[in-house]
N, C-alpha and C positions, 0 to 999 in steps of 0.2 A: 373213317379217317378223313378230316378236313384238307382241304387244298391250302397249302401255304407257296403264296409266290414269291419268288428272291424280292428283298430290300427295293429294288428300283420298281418294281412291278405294281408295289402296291396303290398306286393311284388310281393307274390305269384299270386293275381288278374291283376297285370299288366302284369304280364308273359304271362297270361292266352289270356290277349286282343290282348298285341302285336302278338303272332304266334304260332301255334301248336309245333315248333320246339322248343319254350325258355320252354313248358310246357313240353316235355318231357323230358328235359334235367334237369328241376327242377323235376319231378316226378322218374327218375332214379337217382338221386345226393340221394332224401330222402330213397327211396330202398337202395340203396349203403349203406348210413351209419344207418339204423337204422338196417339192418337186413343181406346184404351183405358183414360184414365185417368176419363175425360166419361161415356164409356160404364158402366162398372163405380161407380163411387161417383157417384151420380146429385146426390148432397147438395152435393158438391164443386162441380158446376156448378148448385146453385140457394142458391149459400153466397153468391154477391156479387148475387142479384138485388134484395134488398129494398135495398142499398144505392144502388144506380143505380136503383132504382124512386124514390127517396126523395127524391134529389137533387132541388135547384131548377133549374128550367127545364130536367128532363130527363124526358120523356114515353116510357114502355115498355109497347105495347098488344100483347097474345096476338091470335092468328085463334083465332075460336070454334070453326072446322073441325077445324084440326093446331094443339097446342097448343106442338110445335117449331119455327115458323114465328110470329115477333114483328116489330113495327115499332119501331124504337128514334128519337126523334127530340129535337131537341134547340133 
């Protein structure tokens, strides 16, 4: 019995078969943008903090500990 992947899948399963090489390059492409962008331009994610700092009735408090870990409340 062949392996059939759902509809969305099938890209990504082809990559898979043709070479370990198109697999990494799809596995570092989806690193990249879902989580490497925050990481690498650090400016990017402290580019909308003065605005939700700023807003009315919306309170943004850093831990003095990890300065990554904030209370946001509202």
């Amino acid at each position: 019995m062949r392996f059939r992947p759902p509809l969305g899948l099938n890209v990504y399963w082809m990559s898979i078969r043709e070479s370990w090489k198109s697999f990494l390059v799809v596995t570092l492409l989806m690193l990249f943008m879902f989580g490497g962008i925050v990481q690498i331009f650090p400016s990017f994610a402290e580019a909308f903090l003065e605005e939700v700092a700023e807003a009315q009735g919306i309170r943004l408090e850093w831990e003095e500990k990890d300065e990554s870990v904030g209370n946001l409340s509202w």
